[in-house]
C-alpha positions as CSV (number, residue, x, y, z in Angstrom):
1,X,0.0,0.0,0.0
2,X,1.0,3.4,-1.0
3,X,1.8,5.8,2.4
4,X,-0.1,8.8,3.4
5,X,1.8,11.6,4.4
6,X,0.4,14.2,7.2
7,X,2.4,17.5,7.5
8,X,2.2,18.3,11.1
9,X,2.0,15.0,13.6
10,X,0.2,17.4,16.6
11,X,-3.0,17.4,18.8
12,X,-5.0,15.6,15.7
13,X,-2.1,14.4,13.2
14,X,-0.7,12.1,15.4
15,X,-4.0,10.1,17.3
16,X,-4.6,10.1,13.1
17,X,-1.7,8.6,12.0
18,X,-2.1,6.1,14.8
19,X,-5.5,5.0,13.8
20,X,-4.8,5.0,9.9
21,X,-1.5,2.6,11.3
22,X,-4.3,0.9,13.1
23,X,-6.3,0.5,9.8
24,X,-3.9,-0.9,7.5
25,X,-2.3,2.1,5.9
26,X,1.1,3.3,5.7
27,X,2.0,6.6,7.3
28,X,5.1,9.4,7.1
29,X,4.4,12.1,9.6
30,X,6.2,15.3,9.8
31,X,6.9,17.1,13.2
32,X,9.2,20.2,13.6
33,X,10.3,19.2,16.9
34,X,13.8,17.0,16.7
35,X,12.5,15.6,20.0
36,X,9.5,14.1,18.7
37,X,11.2,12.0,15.7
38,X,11.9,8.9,18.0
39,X,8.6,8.7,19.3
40,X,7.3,9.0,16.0
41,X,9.2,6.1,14.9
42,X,8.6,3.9,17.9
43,X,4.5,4.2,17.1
44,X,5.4,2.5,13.5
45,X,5.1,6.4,11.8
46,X,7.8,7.0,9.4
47,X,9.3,10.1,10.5
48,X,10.4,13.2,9.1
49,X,11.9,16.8,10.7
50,X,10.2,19.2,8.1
51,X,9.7,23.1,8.5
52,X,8.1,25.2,6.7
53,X,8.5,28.8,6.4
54,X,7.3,31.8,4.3
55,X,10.6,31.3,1.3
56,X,12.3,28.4,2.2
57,X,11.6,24.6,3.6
58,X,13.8,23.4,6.0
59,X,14.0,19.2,5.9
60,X,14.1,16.3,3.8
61,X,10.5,17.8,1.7
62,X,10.8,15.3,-1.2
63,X,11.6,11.9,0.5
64,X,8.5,13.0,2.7
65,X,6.4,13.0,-0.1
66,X,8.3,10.4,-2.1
67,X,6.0,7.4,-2.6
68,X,2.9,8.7,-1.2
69,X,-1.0,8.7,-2.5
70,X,-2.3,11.3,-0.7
71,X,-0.9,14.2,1.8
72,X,-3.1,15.8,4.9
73,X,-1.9,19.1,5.4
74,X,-3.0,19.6,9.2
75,X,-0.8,22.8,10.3
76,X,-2.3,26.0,11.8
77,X,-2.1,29.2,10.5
78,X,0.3,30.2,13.8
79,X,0.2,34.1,12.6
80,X,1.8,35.1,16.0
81,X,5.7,34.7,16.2
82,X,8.3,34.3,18.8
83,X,7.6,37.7,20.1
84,X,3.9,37.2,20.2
85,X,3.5,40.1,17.5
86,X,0.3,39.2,15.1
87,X,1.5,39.4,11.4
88,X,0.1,42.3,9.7
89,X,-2.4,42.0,6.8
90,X,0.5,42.3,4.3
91,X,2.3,39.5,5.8
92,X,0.9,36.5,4.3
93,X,3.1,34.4,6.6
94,X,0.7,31.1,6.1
95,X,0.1,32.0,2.5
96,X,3.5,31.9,1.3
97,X,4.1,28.7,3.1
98,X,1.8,26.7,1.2
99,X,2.7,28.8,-2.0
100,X,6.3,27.4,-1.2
101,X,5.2,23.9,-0.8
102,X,3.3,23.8,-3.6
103,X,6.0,22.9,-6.2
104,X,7.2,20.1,-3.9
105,X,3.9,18.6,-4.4
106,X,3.6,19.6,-7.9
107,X,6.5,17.6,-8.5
108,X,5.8,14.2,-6.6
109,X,3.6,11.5,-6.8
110,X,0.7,12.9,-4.4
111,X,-2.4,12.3,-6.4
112,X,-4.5,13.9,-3.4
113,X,-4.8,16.6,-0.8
114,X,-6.9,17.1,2.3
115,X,-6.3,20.1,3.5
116,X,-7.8,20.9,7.2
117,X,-9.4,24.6,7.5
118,X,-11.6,26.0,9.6
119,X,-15.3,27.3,9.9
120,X,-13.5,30.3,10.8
121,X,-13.7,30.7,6.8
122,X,-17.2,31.9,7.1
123,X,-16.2,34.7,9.7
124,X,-19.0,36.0,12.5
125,X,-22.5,35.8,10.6
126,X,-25.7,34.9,11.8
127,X,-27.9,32.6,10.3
128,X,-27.2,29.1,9.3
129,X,-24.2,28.2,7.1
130,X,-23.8,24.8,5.0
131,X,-20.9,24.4,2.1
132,X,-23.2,26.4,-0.5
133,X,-22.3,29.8,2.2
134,X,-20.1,31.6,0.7
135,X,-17.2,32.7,3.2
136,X,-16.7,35.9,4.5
137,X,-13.6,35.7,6.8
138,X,-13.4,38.7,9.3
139,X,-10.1,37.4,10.8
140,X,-6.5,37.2,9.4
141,X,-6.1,33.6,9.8
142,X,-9.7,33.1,8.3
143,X,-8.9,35.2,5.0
144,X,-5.5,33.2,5.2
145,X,-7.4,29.8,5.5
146,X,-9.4,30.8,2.3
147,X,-6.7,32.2,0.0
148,X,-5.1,28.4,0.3
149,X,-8.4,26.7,0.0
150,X,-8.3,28.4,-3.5
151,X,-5.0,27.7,-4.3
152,X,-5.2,24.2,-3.2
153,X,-8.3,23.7,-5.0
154,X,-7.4,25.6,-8.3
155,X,-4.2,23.5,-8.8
156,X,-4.9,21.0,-11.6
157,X,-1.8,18.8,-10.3
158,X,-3.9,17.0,-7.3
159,X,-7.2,16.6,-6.3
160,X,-7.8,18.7,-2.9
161,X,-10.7,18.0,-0.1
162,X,-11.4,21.1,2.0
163,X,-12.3,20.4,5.8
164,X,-13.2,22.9,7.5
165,X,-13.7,21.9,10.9
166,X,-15.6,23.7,13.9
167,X,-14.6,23.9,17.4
168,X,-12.3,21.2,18.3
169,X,-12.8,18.8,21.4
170,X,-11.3,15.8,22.9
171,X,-10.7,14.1,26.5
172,X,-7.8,16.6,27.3
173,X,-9.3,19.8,25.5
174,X,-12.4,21.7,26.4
175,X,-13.3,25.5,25.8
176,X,-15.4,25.1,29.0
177,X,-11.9,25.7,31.0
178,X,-10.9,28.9,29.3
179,X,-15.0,30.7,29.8
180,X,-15.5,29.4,33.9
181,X,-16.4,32.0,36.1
182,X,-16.3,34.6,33.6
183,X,-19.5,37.2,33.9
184,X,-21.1,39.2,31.3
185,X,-20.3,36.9,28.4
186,X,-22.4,38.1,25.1
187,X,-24.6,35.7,22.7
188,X,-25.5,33.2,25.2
189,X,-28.8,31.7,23.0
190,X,-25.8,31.2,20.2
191,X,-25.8,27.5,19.0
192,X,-22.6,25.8,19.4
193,X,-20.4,24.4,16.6
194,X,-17.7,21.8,18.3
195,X,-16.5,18.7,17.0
196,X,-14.6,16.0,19.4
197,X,-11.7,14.5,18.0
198,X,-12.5,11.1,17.5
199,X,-14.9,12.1,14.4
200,X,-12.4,14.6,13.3
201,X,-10.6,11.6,12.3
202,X,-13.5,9.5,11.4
203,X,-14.2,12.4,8.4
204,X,-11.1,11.9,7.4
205,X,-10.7,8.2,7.3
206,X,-13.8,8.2,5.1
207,X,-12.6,10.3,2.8
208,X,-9.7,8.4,2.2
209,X,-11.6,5.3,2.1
210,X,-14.1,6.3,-0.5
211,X,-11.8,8.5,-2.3
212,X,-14.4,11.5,-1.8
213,X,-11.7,14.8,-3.6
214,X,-12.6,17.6,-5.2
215,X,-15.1,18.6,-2.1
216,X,-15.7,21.1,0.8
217,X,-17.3,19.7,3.8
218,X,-18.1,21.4,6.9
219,X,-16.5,19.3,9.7
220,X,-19.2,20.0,12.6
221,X,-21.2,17.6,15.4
222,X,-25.0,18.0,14.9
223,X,-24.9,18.4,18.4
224,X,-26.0,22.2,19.0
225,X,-27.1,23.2,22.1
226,X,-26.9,27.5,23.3
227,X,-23.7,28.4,24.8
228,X,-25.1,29.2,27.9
229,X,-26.1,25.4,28.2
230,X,-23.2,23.6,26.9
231,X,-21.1,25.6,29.3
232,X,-23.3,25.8,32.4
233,X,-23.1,22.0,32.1
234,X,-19.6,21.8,31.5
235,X,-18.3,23.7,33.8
236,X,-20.7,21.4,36.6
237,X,-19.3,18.3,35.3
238,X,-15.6,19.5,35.4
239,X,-16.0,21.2,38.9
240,X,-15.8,24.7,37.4
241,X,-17.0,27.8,38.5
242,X,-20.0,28.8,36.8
243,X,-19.9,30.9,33.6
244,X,-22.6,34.1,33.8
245,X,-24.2,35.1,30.7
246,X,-25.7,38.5,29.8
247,X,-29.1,38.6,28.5
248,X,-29.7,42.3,27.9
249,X,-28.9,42.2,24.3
250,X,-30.0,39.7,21.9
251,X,-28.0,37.0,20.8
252,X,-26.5,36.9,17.5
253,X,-24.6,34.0,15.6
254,X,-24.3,30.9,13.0
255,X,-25.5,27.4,13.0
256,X,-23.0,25.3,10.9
257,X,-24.6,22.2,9.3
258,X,-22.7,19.2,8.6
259,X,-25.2,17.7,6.2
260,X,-23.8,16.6,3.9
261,X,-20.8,14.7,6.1
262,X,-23.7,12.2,6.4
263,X,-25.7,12.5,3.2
264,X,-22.5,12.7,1.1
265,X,-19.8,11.1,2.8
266,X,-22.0,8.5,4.6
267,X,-20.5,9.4,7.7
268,X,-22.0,8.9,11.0
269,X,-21.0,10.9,13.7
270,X,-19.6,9.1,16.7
271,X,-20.0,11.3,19.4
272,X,-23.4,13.6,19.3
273,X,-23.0,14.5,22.9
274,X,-19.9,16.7,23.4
């Protein structure tokens, strides 16, 4: 079997390259951290030490593609820098990053590309928001995200899958922690869009498997409940003090629909309740 690569092995590349190991496929996973490459290696994940920056890539690029199918690109945006300054709006730090790997892929054997974006995309609308939305980022790394959806998508060298995933959730990483015992938080009838790890790499498992490219899907649990409730509950069941919400203006915000994950794809979400 032909490998996958995934550029950046982090909070979800790694538990995926685990379970595609798990599921029969062959896996090189790139980390930027030196200290990570033996524990990379030890899991059965080909490793590679592969940096990207906004002219230049630092590592061994083409072996790390050499051979594969299909390449997950699953690296943030990370517009702040050493210094904690936020790039300006000229600085297309992200951008040129992919623009630099680009030829790399161009000239390997990668037939496919999933690239993981965000909902952030759509910026801060109200109303509900499927695939057919068009996006109208209102943050840097959301108009960042977009630009390389479109050059992804526009290349005719590879097929590229867009996933653009909502909140992100798993056993060691709740938002519930960051809002408890905060007061006068705004929007608090505004439906949650969250998604727990394990059917982050669900999606992308079946997308693999059924060789879905060429598409955008919203990456989203159909789980919605207000804010106010999802993190009044939370912060009970993690022994948290109590978020308060303010009511005096009316509450504004999307609902992102995963639809056609499970019309389309055929996926069925594994965990509703977040």
């Amino acid at each position: 079997m032909k490998y996958i690569s995934i550029l950046g092995c982090g909070w979800l590349g790694l538990p995926l390259a685990k379970s595609l190991l798990t599921n029969g496929f062959s896996v090189k996973g790139s980390t930027t951290s030196e200290e990570k490459l033996t524990s990379l290696k030890s899991l059965g994940i080909n490793p590679f030490l592969v940096s990207l920056d906004s002219k230049s890539i630092t590592g061994a690029i083409e072996e790390f593609l050499d051979g594969s199918e299909t390449l997950i690109i699953n690296i943030p945006p990370q517009l702040r820098g050493k210094n904690s300054d936020i790039t300006t709006v000229n600085e297309k730090i992200f951008v040129e990053k992919i623009k630099t790997l680009i030829p790399y892929i161009e000239k390997s054997a990668i037939e496919n590309v999933l690239f993981v974006s965000s909902t952030s995309v759509y910026g801060e609308v109200d109303g509900t928001i499927t695939e057919e939305t068009i996006p109208k980022p209102d943050t840097e790394s959301g108009k960042q995200l977009l630009e390389v959806e479109s050059l992804l998508q526009n290349n005719p060298n590879f097929k590229t899958t867009i996933l653009r995933f909502g909140g992100l959730i798993g056993k060691d990483r709740n938002p519930a922690k960051f809002l408890a015992g905060k007061t006068n938080l705004e929007n608090p009838e505004t439906p949650i869009n969250f998604i727990h790890q394990e059917d982050c790499i669900g999606i992308i498992h079946k997308i693999i498997t059924t060789n879905s490219w060429n598409e955008i899907y919203n990456g989203v649990s159909p789980f919605h409940p207000t804010r106010e409730t999802y993190y009044t509950q939370k912060a009970i069941e993690l022994i948290l003090p109590l978020p308060q919400f303010d009511h005096s203006k009316p509450s504004i915000g999307k609902l992102i629909l995963s639809d056609k994950v499970e019309t389309v794809l055929g996926y069925a979400f594994i965990k509703n309740n977040l």
